[in-house]
C-alpha positions in Angstrom: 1.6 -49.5 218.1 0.4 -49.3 221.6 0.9 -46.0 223.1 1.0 -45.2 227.4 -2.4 -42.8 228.0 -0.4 -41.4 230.8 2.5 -41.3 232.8 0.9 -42.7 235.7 -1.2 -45.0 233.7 2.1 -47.6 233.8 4.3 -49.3 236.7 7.5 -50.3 236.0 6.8 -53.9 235.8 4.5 -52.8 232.7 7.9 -50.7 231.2 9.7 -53.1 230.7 7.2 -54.7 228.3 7.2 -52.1 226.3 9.6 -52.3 222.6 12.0 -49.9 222.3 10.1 -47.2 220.1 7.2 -46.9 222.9 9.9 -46.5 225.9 10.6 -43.2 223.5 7.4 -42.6 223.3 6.8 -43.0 227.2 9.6 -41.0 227.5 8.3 -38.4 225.8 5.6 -38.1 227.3 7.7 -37.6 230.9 9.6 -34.6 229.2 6.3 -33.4 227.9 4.4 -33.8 231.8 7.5 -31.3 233.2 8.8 -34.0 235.5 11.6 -33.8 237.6 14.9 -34.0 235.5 16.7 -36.1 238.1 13.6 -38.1 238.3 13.6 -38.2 233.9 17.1 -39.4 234.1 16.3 -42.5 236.3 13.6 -43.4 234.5 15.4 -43.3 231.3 18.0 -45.1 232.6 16.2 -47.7 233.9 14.3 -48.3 230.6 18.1 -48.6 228.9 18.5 -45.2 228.0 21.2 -42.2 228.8 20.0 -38.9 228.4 22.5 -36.6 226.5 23.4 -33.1 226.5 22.4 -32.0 223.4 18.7 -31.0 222.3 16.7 -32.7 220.3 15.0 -29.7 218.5 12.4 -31.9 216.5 10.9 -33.5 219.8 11.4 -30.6 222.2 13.7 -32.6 224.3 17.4 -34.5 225.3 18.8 -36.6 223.2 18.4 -40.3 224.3 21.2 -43.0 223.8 20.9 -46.3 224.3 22.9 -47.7 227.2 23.9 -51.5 225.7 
Protein backbone atom coordinates (compact mmCIF):
# COMPACT_ATOMS: atom_id res chain seq x y z
CA UNK A 1 0.00 0.00 0.00
CA UNK A 2 1.25 3.43 -0.90
CA UNK A 3 1.64 5.53 2.02
CA UNK A 4 1.80 9.89 1.93
CA UNK A 5 5.68 10.76 3.13
CA UNK A 6 4.24 13.94 4.37
CA UNK A 7 1.42 16.06 4.76
CA UNK A 8 2.65 18.50 2.45
CA UNK A 9 3.99 16.02 0.11
CA UNK A 10 0.12 15.77 -1.44
CA UNK A 11 -2.36 18.43 -3.10
CA UNK A 12 -5.79 17.75 -3.07
CA UNK A 13 -6.06 16.71 -6.64
CA UNK A 14 -3.58 13.77 -5.52
CA UNK A 15 -6.27 13.00 -2.31
CA UNK A 16 -8.74 12.08 -3.99
CA UNK A 17 -6.74 9.31 -5.61
CA UNK A 18 -6.08 7.90 -2.72
CA UNK A 19 -8.49 4.32 -1.53
CA UNK A 20 -10.16 4.72 1.46
CA UNK A 21 -7.61 3.01 3.97
CA UNK A 22 -4.69 5.65 2.90
CA UNK A 23 -7.09 8.82 3.31
CA UNK A 24 -6.99 7.21 7.12
CA UNK A 25 -3.74 6.89 6.93
CA UNK A 26 -3.23 10.57 5.51
CA UNK A 27 -5.39 11.44 8.09
CA UNK A 28 -3.39 10.28 10.54
CA UNK A 29 -0.68 11.58 9.79
CA UNK A 30 -2.55 15.30 10.02
CA UNK A 31 -3.58 14.41 13.67
CA UNK A 32 -0.08 13.16 14.30
CA UNK A 33 1.64 16.77 12.55
CA UNK A 34 -0.68 18.91 15.37
CA UNK A 35 -2.56 20.71 12.73
CA UNK A 36 -5.26 22.97 13.17
CA UNK A 37 -8.50 21.11 14.33
CA UNK A 38 -10.74 23.31 12.22
CA UNK A 39 -8.30 22.85 9.55
CA UNK A 40 -8.36 18.59 10.32
CA UNK A 41 -12.05 18.73 10.14
CA UNK A 42 -12.15 20.20 6.53
CA UNK A 43 -9.75 18.05 5.31
CA UNK A 44 -11.49 15.13 6.63
CA UNK A 45 -14.53 16.22 5.32
CA UNK A 46 -13.42 16.81 2.06
CA UNK A 47 -11.82 13.31 1.72
CA UNK A 48 -15.53 11.88 2.83
CA UNK A 49 -15.01 11.73 6.34
CA UNK A 50 -16.88 13.23 9.70
CA UNK A 51 -14.82 13.46 12.61
CA UNK A 52 -16.58 12.29 15.78
CA UNK A 53 -16.54 13.04 19.38
CA UNK A 54 -15.32 10.14 20.74
CA UNK A 55 -11.50 9.07 20.94
CA UNK A 56 -10.02 6.59 19.31
CA UNK A 57 -7.62 5.32 22.07
CA UNK A 58 -5.71 2.82 19.77
CA UNK A 59 -4.62 5.62 17.12
CA UNK A 60 -4.35 8.54 19.52
CA UNK A 61 -7.05 10.39 17.72
CA UNK A 62 -11.13 11.20 16.66
CA UNK A 63 -13.12 8.76 15.51
CA UNK A 64 -13.69 9.09 11.70
CA UNK A 65 -17.09 8.22 9.96
CA UNK A 66 -17.67 8.02 6.68
CA UNK A 67 -19.93 10.71 5.34
CA UNK A 68 -21.96 8.50 2.37
Amino acid sequence: MHRPASSSALSTTDLTTLAPAERVDYLRILWNADIPPLKFVAIARRLGYFVMCQWDSEHGMPMLSTLH
